[in-house]
N, C-alpha and C positions, 0 to 999 in steps of 0.2 A: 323041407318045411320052412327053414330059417330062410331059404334064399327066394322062397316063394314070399314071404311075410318082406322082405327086408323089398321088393321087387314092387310089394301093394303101397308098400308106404311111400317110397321113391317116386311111383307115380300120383300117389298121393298130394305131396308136397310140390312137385311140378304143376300140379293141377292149380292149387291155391296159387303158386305164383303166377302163374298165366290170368286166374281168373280173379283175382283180388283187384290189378289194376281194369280189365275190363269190369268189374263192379262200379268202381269210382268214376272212370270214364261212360261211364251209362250213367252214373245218376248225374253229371254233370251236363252232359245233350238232353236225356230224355230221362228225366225223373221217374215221371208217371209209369211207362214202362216195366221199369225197375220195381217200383209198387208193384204195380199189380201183377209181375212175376212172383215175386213173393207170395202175395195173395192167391195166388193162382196153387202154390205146391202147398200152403199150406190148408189150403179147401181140397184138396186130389188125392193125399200121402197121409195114413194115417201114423201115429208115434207109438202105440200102445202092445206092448208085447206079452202084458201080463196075462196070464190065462194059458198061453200055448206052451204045447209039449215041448217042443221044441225052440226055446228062446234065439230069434233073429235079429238082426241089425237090422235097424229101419233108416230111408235118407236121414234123419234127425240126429244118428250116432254117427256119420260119416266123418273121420276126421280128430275122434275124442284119443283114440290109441294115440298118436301121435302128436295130437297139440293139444290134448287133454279139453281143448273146447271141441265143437260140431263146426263142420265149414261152413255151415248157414249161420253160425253164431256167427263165425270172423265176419260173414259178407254182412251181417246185419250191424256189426261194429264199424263199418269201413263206411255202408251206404252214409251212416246215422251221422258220419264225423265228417264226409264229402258233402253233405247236405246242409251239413250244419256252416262249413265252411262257404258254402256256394252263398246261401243265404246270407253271411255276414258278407259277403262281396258285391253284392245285389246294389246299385246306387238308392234306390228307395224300396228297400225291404218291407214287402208288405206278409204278415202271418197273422192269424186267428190268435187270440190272446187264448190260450192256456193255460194250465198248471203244471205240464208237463216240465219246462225246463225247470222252473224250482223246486219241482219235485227228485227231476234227478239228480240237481245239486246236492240237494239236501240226503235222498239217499246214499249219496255217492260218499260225502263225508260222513255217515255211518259207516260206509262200507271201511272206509280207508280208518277211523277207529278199530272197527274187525282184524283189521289188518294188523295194526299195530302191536293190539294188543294179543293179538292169535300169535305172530313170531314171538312176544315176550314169552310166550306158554311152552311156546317150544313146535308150533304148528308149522304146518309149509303152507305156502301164498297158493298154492293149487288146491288144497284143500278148505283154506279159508274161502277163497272164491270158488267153491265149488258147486254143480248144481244141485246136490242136495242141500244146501246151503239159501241164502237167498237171492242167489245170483239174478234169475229169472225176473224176477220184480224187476233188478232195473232194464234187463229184457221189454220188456213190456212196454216201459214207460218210451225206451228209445224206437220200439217200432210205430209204440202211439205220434213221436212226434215226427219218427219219416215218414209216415201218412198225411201229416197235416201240412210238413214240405215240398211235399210231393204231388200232392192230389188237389193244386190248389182252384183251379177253373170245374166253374159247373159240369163242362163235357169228360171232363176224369172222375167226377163222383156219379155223371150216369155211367159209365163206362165201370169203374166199381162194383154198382150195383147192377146190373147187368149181367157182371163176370160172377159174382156170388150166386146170383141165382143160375145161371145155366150149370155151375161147375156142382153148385148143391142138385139140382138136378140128375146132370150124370151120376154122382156117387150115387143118389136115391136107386136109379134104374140099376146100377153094381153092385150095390149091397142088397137088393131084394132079389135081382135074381140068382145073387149069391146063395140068398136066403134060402128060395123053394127047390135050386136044382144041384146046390153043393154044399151044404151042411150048414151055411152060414158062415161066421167070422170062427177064422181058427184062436183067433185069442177069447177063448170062453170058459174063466174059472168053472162057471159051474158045472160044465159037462164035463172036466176034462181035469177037473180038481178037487169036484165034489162029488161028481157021476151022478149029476142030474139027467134027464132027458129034455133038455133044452136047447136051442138052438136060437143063434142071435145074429141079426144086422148087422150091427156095428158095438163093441165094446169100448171103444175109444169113446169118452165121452165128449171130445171137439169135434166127432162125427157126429155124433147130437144134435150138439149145437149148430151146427153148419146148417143140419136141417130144419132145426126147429127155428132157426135164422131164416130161413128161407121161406119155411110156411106163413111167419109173421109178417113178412114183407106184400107174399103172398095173398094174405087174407088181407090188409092193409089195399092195397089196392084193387082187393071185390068190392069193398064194401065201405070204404072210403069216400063219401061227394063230391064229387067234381073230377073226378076220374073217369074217363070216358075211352072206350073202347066195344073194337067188336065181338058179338055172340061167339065166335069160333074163340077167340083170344080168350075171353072168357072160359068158354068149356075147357080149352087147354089148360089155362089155368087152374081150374077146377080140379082136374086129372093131376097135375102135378102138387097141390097141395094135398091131395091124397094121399100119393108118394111119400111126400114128406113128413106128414102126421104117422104114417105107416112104417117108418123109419126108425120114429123113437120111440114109439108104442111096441114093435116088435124086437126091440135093442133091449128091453126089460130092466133099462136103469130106473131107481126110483130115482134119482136124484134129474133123472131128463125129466120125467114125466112129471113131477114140480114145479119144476123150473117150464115146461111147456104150459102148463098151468096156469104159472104168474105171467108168462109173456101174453095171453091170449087175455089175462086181466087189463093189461095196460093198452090193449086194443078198444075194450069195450070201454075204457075211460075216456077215451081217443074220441071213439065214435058220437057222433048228432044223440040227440035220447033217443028219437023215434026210429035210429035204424039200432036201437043197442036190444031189443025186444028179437028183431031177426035174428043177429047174432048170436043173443045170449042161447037160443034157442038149440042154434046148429053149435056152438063151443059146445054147450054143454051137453049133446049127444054126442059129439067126438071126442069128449074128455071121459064120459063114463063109458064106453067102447075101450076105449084106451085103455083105462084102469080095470073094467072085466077082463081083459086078455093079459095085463101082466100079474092079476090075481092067481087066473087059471092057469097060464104057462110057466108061472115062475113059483109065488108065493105059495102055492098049493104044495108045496116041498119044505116050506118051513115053519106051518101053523097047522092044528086042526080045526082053527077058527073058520068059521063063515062070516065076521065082520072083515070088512075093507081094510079098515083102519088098524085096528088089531093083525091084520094080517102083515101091512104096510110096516106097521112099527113092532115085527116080529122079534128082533133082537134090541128093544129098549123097552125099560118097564120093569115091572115085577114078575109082571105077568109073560115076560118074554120067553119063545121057545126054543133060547141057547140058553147054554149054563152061565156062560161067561156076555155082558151086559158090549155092545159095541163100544161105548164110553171106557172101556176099561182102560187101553191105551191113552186116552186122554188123562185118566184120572192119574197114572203111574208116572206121564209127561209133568203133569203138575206138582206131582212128589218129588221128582227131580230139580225143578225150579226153584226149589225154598231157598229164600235168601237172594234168587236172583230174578224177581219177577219183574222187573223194572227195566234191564238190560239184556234179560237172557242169558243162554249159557254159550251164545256165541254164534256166527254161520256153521261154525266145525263142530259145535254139542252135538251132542244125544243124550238121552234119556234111557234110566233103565226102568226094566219089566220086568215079568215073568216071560221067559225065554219060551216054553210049553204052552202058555194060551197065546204068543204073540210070536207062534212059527213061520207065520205069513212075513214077518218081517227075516226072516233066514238069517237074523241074527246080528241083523245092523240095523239101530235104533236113532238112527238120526232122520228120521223124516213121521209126522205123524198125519193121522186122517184125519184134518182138517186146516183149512188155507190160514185161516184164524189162529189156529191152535200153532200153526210149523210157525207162524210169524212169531208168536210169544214166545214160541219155545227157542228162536234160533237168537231175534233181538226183542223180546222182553213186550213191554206195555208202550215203550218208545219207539219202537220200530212197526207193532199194530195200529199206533195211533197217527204212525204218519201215513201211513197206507189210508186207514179210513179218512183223514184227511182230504187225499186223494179223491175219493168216490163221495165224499159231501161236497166238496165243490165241482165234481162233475154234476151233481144231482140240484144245487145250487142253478148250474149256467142254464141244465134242461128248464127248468120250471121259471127262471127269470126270463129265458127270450124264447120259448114255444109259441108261444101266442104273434108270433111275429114270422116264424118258420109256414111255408107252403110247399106245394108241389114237393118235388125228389126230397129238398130239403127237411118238409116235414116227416117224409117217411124213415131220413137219417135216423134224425134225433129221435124218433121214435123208438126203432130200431133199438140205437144203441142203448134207450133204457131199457125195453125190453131185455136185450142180450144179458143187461147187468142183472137183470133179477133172474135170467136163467142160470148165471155164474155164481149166484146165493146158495144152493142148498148143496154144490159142490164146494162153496169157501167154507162153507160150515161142517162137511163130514166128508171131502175129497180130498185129492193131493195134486191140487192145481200148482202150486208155488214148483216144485219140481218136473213139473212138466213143459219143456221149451214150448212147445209147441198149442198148451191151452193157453199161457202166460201171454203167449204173442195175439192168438183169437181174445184175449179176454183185451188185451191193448187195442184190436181192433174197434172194437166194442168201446173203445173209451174214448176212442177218438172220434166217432162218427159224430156228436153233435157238437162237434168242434170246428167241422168239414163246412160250417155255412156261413159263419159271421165274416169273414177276412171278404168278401165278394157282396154280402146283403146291400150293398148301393149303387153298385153299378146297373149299369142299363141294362146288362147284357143279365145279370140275375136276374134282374125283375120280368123279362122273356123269358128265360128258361123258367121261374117259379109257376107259369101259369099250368104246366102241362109235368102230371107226375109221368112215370118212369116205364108208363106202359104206351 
């Protein structure tokens, strides 16, 4: 066993050094590439293990035994820092103004306070920076900005979107026929943790979103003006947005099904008035579809209720039909914070609870259910506030230059705000911040209306803007 173990890692660590300098030398010739490889595994390969009998390594842990990070983390630290350095060599460096580099600045010297102050405590530097920690954030922030170094010409952002939608595509056709002819997704707390009779798509919630990404984009250019295509193209379309609504609908998260919600909101905001009447018509028969089947398939297990709502908000309330309130965890996080709600208790805290209502955590309380909640608990009211910082002046740049976006470029920025209210009612009650892999989609997402200003003058935009993406 030892000489087997000592054999995986060997080849292990051969591997990364082979492929760490082909990392740098790829993003150096061919950037874009390099993106949209990236993009490419992390639409394909799901991260999410919780739920199944048998706990497996997914590509997302390749690499943690032995260099305590993921070898996707190292290549995403090597592209981000070859990219960075390419750019600064550039004789007239052109980039989309962001908030991206100030933001990692500015995290960064958080982090390196963590640091400091974690060895004074007596912590080790692996644990400080560790991912249940808030490592992921600045994750994010560095994939948001190899995108925007990356993907700089309009034919790499169709190219892009193109690649999301075929790749959300095939998982659709994988995961459904998973669905009706092999049980569904083996990571499913409920059947297999709770001994429901339920069966599910996708449990990962960035297979959600992939999908529910992909139907937005989707409906977005049905129903869109000035988008012009033929009947067949159409009905195909049509068939695949099915797929896709059929993906998160039958995945039975509440918190997709919200968040599919508010994305299809930001559509009909989008849309002319006189086609928001069609729309609102067919949204809201395929939102109450939706929600009758995650009532009957899921919720019908943990209420005797007949309202929706009541069924929905089954474990909050008074009136709720667990003993113990979901908020509980949160409340017990917040008991631990007294005296340090300002700074937190550190990347390396935890929080204590009652061990018996909070078995689901098996006894390590450094992470809680919600993105909100881990950022205060880890760095305080200072480390939440520079995060929303963050997402106000994403929301800032959408709403100052929309009105000036067309073609592919409007369905970007559209997109990426959509994507960010899909990523809401997971910051609010999920455990994005610890998940490499939602952390980097949710980067995706930050960076798309980012993807059009560095280009909005040249001749060669104002061609590509006339024709979206179909």
């Amino acid at each position: 066993m030892q000489a087997s173990t000592f054999a995986d890692d060997f080849s292990l660590l051969l591997a990364v050094l082979l492929v760490l300098p082909l990392t740098m030398a790829l993003c150096l010739r061919l950037p874009a590439v390099f993106a949209l490889g990236f993009v490419a595994i992390l639409c394909l390969f799901s991260s999410s293990t919780w739920g199944q009998l048998q706990e497996e390594n997914t590509l997302y842990a390749r690499g943690t035994g032995l260099f305590h990070y993921s070898l996707l983390n190292l290549l995403l630290w090597a592209a981000t820092t070859t990219m960075v350095l390419r750019y600064l060599n550039q004789a007239r460096p052109s980039l989309t103004a962001s908030p991206f580099p100030t933001f990692i600045a500015a995290f960064s010297f958080m982090m390196l306070g963590h640091l400091f102050l974690g060895l004074m405590a007596g912590q080790e530097a692996l644990v400080i920076f560790g991912y249940n920690g808030i490592l992921n954030v600045f994750n994010m922030a560095c994939f948001s900005l190899l995108l925007l170094m990356a993907l700089q010409s309009p034919a790499d952002r169709r190219r892009l979107l193109l690649l999301m939608l075929l790749l959300a595509g095939l998982r659709a056709v994988f995961g459904l026929a998973r669905y009706v002819f092999w049980g569904g997704d083996s990571a499913n707390p409920y059947r297999n943790f709770e001994s429901l009779d339920i069966k599910l798509v996708y449990f990962d919630i960035a297979d959600n979103y992939i999908a529910a990404l992909a139907a937005f984009c989707i409906a977005w250019l049905l129903l869109m003006p000035g988008v012009r295509m033929s009947l067949f193209r159409r009905i195909a379309l049509l068939g695949l947005l099915a797929l896709e609504v059929a993906t998160v609908a039958l995945s039975f998260r509440r918190s997709s099904l919200i968040g599919l919600g508010l994305m299809f909101l930001v559509l009909m905001w989008r849309l002319p008035m006189q086609r928001r009447l069609l729309y609102g018509g067919f949204g809201l028969f395929s939102m109450v579809t939706a929600a009758a089947t995650l009532m009957r398939q899921r919720l019908q297990f943990n209420t005797g209720s007949t309202g929706f709502l009541s069924s929905l908000l089954y474990d909050v309330g008074p009136d709720r039909a667990t003993e113990v309130s979901r908020f509980y965890e949160l409340e017990a996080a917040a008991h631990s914070l007294s005296g340090h709600w300002l700074f937190g208790l550190g990347s390396w805290g935890s929080f204590y609870g009652n061990e018996e209502i909070l078995d689901y955590h098996f006894g390590k309380f450094d992470f809680v259910h919600s993105g909100f909640g881990h950022l205060i608990l880890k760095s305080g009211i200072a480390g939440l506030s520079l995060f929303l910082a963050l997402l106000a002046a994403f929301m800032i740049h959408y709403l100052k230059s929309r009105s000036r976006w067309r073609g592919n470029d409007a369905l970007m920025a559209d997109a990426g705000l959509a994507g960010l209210l899909f990523w809401l009612p997971t910051l609010l009650i999920g455990t994005p911040i610890i998940e490499f892999r939602s952390m980097l989609l949710l980067g995706l997402t930050l960076a798309l209306p980012y993807m059009t200003q560095s280009v909005s003058r040249s001749p060669l935009y104002v061609r590509s803007a006339r024709h979206a993406i179909a």
